[in-house]
C-alpha positions as CSV (number, residue, x, y, z in Angstrom):
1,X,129.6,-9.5,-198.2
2,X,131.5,-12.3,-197.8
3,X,132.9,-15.1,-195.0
4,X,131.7,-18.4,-193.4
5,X,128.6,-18.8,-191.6
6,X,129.3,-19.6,-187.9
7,X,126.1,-21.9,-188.0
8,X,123.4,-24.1,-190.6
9,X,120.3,-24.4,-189.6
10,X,118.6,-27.8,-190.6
11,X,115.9,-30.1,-189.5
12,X,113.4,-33.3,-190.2
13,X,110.1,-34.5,-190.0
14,X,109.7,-38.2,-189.1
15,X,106.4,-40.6,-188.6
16,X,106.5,-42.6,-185.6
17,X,105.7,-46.1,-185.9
18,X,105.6,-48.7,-183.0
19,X,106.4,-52.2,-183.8
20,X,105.2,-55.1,-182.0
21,X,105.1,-58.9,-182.5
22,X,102.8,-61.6,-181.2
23,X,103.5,-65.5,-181.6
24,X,100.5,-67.8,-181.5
25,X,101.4,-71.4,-181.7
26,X,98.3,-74.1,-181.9
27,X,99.4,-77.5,-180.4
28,X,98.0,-81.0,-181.5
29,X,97.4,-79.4,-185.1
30,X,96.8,-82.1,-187.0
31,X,93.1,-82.5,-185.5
32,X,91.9,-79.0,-185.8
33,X,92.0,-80.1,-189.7
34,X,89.9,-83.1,-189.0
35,X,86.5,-82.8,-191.0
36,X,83.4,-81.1,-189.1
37,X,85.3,-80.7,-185.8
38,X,86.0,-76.4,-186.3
39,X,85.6,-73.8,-189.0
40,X,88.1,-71.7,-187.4
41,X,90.2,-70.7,-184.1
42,X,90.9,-67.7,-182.3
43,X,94.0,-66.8,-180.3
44,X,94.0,-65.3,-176.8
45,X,94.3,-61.6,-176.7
46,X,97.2,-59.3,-177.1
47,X,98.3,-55.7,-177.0
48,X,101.8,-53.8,-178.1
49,X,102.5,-53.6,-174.2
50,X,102.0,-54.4,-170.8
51,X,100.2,-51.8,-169.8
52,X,98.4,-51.1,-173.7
53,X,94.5,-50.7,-173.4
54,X,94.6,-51.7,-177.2
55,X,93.8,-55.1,-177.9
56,X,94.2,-57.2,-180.7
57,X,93.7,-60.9,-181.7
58,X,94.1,-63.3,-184.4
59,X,91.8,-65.7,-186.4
60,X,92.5,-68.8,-188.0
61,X,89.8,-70.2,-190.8
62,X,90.9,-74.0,-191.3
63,X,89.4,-74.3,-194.7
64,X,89.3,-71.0,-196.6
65,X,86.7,-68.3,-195.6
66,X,84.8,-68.6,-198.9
67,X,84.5,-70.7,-201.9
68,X,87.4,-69.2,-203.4
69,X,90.0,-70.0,-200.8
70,X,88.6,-73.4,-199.9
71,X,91.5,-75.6,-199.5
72,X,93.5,-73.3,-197.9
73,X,94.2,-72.0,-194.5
74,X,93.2,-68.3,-193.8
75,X,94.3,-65.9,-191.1
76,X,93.1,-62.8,-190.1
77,X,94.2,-59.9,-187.9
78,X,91.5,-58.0,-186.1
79,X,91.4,-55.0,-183.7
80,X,88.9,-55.9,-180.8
81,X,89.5,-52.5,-179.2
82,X,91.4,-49.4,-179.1
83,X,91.5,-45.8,-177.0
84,X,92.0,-44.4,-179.9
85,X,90.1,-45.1,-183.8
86,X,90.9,-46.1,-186.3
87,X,94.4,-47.4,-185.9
88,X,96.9,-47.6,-189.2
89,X,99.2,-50.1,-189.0
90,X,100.9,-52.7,-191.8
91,X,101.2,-56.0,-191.4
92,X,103.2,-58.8,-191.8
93,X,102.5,-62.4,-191.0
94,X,104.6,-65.9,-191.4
95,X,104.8,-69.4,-190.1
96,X,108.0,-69.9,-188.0
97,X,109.2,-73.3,-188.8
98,X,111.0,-76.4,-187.4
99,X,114.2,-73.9,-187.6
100,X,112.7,-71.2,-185.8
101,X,113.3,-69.3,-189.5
102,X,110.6,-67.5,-190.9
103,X,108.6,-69.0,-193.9
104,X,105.9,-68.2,-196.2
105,X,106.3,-64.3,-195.4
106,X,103.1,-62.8,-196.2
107,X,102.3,-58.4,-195.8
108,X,100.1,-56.0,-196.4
109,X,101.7,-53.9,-198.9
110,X,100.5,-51.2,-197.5
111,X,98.9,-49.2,-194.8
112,X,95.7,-50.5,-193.6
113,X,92.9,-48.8,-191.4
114,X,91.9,-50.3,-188.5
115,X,88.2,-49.9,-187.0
116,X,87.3,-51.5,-183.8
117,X,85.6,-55.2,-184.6
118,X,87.3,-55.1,-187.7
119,X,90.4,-56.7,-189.6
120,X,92.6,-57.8,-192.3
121,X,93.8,-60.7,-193.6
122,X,95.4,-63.2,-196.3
123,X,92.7,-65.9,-197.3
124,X,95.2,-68.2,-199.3
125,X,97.3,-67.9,-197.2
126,X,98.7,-71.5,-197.6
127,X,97.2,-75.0,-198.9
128,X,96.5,-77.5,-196.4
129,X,97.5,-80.1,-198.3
130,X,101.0,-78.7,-198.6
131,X,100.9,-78.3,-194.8
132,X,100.2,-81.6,-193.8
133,X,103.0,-83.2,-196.6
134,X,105.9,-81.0,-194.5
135,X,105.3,-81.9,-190.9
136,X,108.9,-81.9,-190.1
137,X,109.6,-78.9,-191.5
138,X,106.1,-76.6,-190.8
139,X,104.6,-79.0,-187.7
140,X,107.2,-80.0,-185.6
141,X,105.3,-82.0,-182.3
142,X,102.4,-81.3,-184.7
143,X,102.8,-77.7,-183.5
144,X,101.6,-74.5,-185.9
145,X,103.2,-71.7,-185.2
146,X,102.6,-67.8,-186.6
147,X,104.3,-65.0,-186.1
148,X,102.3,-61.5,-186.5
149,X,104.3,-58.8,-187.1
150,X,102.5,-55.4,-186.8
151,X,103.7,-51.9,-186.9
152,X,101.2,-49.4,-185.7
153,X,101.2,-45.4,-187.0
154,X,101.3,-43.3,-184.4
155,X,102.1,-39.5,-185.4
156,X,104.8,-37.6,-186.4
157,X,107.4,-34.8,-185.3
158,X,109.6,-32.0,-186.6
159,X,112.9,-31.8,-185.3
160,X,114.6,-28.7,-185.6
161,X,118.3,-29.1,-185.1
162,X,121.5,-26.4,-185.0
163,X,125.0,-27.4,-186.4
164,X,127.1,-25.8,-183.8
165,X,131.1,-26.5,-182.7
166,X,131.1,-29.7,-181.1
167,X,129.9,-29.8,-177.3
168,X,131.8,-31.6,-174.2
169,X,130.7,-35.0,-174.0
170,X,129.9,-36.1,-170.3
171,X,131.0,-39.6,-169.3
172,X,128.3,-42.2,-168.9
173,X,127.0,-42.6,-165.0
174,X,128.7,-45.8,-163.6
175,X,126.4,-45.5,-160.3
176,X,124.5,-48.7,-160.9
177,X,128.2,-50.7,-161.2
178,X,129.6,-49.1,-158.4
179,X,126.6,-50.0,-156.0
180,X,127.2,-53.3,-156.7
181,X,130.5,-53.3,-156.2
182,X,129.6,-52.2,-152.5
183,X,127.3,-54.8,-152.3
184,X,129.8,-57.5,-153.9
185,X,132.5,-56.7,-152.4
186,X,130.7,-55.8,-148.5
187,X,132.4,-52.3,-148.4
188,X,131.6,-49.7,-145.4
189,X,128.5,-51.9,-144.4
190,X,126.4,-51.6,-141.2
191,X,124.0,-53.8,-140.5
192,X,123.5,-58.0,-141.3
193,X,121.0,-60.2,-142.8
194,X,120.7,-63.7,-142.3
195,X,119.1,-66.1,-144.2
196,X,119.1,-69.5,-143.6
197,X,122.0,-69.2,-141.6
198,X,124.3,-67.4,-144.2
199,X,125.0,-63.9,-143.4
200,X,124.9,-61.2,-145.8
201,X,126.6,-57.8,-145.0
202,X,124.6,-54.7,-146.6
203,X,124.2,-50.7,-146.1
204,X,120.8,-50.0,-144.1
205,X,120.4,-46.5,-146.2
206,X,120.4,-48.4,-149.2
207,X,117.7,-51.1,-148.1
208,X,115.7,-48.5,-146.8
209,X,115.6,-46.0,-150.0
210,X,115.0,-48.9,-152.1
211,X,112.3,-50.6,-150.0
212,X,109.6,-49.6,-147.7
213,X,109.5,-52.6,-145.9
214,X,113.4,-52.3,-144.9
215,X,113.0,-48.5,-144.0
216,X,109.7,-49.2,-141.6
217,X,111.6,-51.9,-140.3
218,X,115.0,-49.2,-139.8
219,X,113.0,-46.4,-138.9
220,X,111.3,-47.6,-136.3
221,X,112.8,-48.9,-132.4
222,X,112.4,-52.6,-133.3
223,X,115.1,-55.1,-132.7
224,X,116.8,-55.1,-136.1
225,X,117.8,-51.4,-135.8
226,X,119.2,-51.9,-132.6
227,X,120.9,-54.9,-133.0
228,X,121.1,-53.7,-137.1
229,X,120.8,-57.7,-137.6
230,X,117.8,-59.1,-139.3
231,X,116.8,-62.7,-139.7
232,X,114.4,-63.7,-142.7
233,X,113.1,-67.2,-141.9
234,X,111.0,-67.6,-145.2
235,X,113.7,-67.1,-148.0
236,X,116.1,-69.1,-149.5
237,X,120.0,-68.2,-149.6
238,X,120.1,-67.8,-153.5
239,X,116.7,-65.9,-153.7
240,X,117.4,-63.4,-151.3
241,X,120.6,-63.0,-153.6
242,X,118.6,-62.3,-156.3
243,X,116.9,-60.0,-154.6
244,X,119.5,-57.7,-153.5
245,X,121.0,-57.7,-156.9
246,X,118.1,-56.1,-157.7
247,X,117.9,-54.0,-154.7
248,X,121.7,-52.3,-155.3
249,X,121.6,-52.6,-159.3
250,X,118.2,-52.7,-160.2
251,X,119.0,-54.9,-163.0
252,X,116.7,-58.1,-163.6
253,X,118.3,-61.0,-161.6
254,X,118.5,-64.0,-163.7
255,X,114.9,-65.9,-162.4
256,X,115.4,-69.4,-164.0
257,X,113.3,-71.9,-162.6
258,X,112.8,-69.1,-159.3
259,X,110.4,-66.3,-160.7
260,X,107.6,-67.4,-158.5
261,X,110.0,-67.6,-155.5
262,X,111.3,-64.3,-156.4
263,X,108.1,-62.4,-156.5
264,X,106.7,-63.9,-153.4
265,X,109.7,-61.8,-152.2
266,X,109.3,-58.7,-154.2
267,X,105.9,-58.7,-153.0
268,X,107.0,-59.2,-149.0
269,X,109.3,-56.0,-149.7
270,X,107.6,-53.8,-151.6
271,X,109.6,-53.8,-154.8
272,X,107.4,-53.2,-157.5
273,X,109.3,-53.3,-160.1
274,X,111.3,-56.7,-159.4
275,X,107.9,-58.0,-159.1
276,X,106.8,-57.2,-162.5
277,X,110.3,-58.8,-164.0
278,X,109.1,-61.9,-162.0
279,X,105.3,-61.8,-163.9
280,X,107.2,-61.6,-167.3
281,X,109.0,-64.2,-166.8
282,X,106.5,-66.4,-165.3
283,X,104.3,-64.9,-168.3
284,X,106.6,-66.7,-170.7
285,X,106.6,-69.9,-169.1
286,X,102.8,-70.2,-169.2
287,X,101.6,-73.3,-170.5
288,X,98.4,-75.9,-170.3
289,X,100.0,-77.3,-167.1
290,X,101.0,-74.6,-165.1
291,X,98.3,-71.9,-166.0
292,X,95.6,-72.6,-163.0
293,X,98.6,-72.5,-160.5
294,X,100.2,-69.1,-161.7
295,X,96.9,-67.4,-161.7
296,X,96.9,-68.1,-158.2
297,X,100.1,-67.1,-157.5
298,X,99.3,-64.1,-159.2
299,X,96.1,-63.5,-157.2
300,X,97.7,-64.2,-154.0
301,X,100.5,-62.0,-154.4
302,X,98.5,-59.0,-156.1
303,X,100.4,-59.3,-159.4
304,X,97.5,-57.8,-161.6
305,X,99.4,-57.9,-165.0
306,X,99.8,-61.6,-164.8
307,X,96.7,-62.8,-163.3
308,X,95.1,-60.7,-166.4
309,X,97.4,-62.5,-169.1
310,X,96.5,-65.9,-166.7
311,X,92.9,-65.5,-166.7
312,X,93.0,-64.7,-170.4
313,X,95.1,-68.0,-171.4
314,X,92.7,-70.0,-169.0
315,X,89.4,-68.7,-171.3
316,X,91.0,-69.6,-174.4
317,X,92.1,-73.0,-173.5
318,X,89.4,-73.6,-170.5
319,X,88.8,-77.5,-171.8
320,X,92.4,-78.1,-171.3
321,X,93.2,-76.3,-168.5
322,X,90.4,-78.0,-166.7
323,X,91.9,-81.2,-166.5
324,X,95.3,-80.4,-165.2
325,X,95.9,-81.6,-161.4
326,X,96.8,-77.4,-160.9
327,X,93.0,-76.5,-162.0
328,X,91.7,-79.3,-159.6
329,X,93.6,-77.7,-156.8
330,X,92.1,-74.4,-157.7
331,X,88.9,-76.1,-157.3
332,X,89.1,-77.1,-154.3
333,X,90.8,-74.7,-152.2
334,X,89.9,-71.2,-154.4
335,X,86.4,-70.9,-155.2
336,X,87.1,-67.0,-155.7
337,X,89.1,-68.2,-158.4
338,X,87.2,-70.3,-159.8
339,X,84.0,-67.6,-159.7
340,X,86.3,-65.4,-161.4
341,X,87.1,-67.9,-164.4
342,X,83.5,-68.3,-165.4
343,X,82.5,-64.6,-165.3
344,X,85.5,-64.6,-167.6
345,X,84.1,-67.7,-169.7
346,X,80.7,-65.3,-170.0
347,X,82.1,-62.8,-170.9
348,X,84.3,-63.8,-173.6
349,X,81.1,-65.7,-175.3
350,X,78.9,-62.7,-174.6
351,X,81.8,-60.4,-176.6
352,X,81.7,-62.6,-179.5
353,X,78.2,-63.0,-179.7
354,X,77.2,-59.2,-179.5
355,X,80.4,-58.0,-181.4
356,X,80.8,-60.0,-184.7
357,X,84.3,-59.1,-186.4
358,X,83.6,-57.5,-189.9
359,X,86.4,-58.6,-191.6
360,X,88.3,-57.0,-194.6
361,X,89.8,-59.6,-197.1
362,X,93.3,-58.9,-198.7
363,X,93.3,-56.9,-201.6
């Protein structure tokens, strides 16, 4: 029997592995090292996403965990809990320096099993001396910052694939561009909005599919569907832009230095999603300063995700946050808030009072 076979059967089995990063960076450095003042310091909580109900943190040990590594800095990765356990994941962990380069790359060779309350780490991990001879170069602004790289096992699949004649390829949908040309460029529109006196031309079947606000608004006999002219009195020109970028494109509108504006927006029309764009990127900005006021922006404006990642930053730097002029505010104009903070304070000591880490040293 003889010929070419019209077809080859093949196929693969892969492991999935989700990576994730986390940055921790520990300001005013130089007087965590002072003598007597702390043992060690903990970072605030993180997960591999948003919406992960795994958490980790990290662990810093300022003189060595034990006689053996005293002198050095140690720094530990633990797992404070997890749907799902134990969790295998290998790590990797550096100090990013004045450069923003990587230095002093430090992993775990190999895969290491993760029980909740329980860790890994690298106990010379780098002298302290050294550290404090290199300020310019490891503690810029007297700034340390480390960068934990993790990459979590999660299972694995078998792909079974047929080598066939090449298909048809189907050209790539251009819907989102040409919406916003139609948006750009005012094309068949019916209705106006105006916005601190500037009118904007748009498509009323569009505002309504994309936002339940507009369509109520449309659907019902109110003035702006007969008239099909709507004024918005509590929005600024360029915000409102952003806004319908996002409405016709649903592309993240460039929020520099107008996130918070932005999701008081997203939140007055119903777009979920632009709203959590907007808590990233005020996520990112967080800082000492600002911290008290974006948890109550979040709070006000129901943005759950961020008023979590607020009220965690706010317990792991309460003595700081608590003198900012934002805090005082808080204080005296949100006593929900500030209710909410201490049951927080609680129970984070209460956590790491009952739930000791057990920590695994490097091998």
């Amino acid at each position: 029997m003889s010929g070419d076979l019209a077809a080859e059967g093949s196929g693969y089995t892969q492991i999935r592995v989700r990576k994730f990063s986390y940055r921790w960076t520990i300001s005013n450095f130089s007087f965590f090292l002072e003598e007597n003042l702390w043992k060690d310091i903990e970072s605030p909580t993180f997960s591999p996403g948003s919406n992960e109900k795994q958490k980790w943190f990290m662990k810093l040990y300022l003189n060595g965990i034990d006689v053996e590594s005293r002198g050095y800095l140690s720094v530990f990765l633990g797992l404070l809990s997890s749907p799902k356990s134990p969790v295998w994941a290998k790590i990797q962990v550096e100090i990013i320096n004045a450069k923003g380069e990587k230095y002093r790359i430090v992993n775990s060779q190999r895969v290491i099993r993760f029980n909740q309350y329980e860790g890994w780490g690298i106990t010379n991990f780098i002298p302290r001396d050294f550290l404090l001879s290199t300020p310019c170069l490891l503690l810029p602004d007297d700034k340390l910052t480390l960068c934990c790289e993790v990459s979590v096992v999660q299972d694995y699949i078998s792909i079974s694939e047929q080598n066939m004649q090449p298909g048809i390829d189907i050209p790539e949908c251009t819907l989102v561009d040409e919406l916003g040309e139609l948006w750009e460029n005012s094309c068949f529109t019916d209705c106006c909005l105006v916005v601190a006196g500037q009118e904007f031309l748009a498509h009323k079947a569009i505002l309504a599919a994309r936002s339940p606000v507009f369509r109520a608004m449309f659907e019902h006999d109110m003035e702006e569907s007969r008239k099909n002219r709507v004024e918005i009195h509590d929005m600024e020109p360029e915000v409102f832009k952003a806004m319908m970028d996002f409405i016709y494109t649903g592309k993240e509108p460039d929020l520099h230095s107008m996130a918070d504006a932005v999701l008081a927006a997203a939140d007055k029309y119903g777009l979920e999603r632009l709203k959590v764009m907007c808590e990233r990127a005020l996520f990112r900005d967080l800082s000492v300063e600002n911290a008290a006021h974006t948890l109550f922006l979040a709070d006000l404006h129901s943005a759950v995700q961020l008023k979590t990642r607020a009220m965690d930053f706010i317990t792991a730097r309460a003595s700081e946050v608590f003198q900012t002029s934002s805090w005082k505010t808080v204080v005296d104009s949100y006593p929900h808030l500030v209710a909410e903070v201490c049951v927080s304070l609680v129970s984070a000591r209460d956590l790491f009072l009952e739930n000791p880490l057990k920590y695994l040293k490097q091998s």
